[in-house]
C-alpha positions in Angstrom: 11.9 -40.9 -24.6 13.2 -37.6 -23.2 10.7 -34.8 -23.8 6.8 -34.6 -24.2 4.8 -31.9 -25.2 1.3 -31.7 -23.7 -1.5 -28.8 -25.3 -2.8 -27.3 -22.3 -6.4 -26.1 -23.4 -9.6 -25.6 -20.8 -11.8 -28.6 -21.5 -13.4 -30.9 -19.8 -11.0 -33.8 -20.2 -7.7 -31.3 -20.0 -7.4 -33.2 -16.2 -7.1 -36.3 -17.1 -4.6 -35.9 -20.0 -2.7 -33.8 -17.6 -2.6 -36.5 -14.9 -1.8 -39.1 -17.9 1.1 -37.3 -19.3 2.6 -36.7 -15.4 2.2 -40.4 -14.9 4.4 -41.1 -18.2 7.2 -38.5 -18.1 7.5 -39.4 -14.4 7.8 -43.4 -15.4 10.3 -42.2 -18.1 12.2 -39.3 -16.8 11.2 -37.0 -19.0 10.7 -33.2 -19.0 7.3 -32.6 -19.8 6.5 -29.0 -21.9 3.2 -27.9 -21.1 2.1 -25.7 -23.9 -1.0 -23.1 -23.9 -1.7 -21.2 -27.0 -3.9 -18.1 -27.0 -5.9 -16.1 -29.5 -3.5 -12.6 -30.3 -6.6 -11.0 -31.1 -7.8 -11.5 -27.6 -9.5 -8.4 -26.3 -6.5 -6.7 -23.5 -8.2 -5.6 -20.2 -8.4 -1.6 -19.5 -5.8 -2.0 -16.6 -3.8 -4.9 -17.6 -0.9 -5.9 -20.7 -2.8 -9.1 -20.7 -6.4 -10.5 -22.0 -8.6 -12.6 -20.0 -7.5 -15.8 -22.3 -4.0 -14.8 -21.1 -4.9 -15.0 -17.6 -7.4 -18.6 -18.3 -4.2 -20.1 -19.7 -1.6 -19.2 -17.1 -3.6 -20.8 -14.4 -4.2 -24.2 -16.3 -0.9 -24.3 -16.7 0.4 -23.3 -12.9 -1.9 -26.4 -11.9 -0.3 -28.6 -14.3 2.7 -27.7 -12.8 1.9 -27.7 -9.4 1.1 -31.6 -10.1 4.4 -31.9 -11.9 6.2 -30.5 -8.3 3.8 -33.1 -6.4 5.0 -35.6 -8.9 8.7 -34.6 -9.4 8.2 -34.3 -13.0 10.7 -31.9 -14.8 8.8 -29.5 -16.4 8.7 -26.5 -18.8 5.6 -23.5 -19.2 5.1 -22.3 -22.8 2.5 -19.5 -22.8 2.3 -18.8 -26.9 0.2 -17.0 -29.0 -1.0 -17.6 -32.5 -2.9 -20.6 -34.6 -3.3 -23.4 -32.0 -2.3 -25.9 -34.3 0.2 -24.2 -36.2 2.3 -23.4 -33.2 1.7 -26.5 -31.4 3.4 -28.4 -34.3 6.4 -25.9 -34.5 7.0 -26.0 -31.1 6.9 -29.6 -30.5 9.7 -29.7 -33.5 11.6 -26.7 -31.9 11.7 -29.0 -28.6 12.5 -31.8 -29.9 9.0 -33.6 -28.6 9.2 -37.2 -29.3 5.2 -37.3 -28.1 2.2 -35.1 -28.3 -0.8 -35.2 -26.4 -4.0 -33.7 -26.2 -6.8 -34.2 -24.4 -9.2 -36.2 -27.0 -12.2 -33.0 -26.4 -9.5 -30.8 -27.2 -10.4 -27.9 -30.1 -7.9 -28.6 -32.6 -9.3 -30.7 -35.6 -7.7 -34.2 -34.7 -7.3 -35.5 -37.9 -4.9 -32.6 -39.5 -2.6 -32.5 -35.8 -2.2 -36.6 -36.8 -1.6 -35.1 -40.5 0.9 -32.7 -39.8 2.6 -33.4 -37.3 5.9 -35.6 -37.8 5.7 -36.9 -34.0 3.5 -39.6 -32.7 0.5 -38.0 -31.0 -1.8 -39.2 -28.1 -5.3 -38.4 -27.1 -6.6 -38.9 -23.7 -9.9 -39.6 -23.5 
């Protein structure tokens, strides 16, 4: 396995299937993509380009990466907007994931990202 593609979404349990997918693409050597995916229809603050969700997701993700430096885990940020789902399944094709994971509280149905996707997917629970 070469490349994993972990959804990056604030939940509870978004820790521990960060700190599960370091532990594997550091036992593997694999880059690890760390993907957030935001609403577009997010309100934009008055003095900013970006919305508040923007600005949520950057910082999950800079702490998933600053685990990743700790770690010495290659990895990749992917800030996207759109359909959570929907972009989390092109983009794992796009990259050439061989593995998804998500945190098992994560918001996406479970049942149709197993149904869709044509990669084996994980959830940490």
């Amino acid at each position: 396995m070469e490349r994993i593609m972990l959804y990056v979404e604030d939940t509870p349990g978004m820790a521990t299937a960060a700190a599960w997918s370091l532990r594997l693409a550091k036992g593997m050597s694999c880059r690890l993509f760390a993907l957030s995916v935001v609403d577009p229809d997010a309100p934009r603050r008055q003095d900013s380009q970006t919305s508040d969700a923007e600005e949520r997701a950057w910082s999950q993700l800079y702490e998933v990466e600053d685990d990743a430096f700790q770690k010495n885990v290659r990895i990749s940020l992917l800030l996207e907007t759109g359909e959570p789902l929907q972009r989390l399944i092109s983009l794992s094709t796009s990259y050439d994931a061989e593995l998804i994971v998500a945190s098992a509280d994560c918001r996406l149905t479970c049942s149709e990202l197993v149904r869709q996707s044509n990669r084996p997917v994980v959830f940490v629970k």
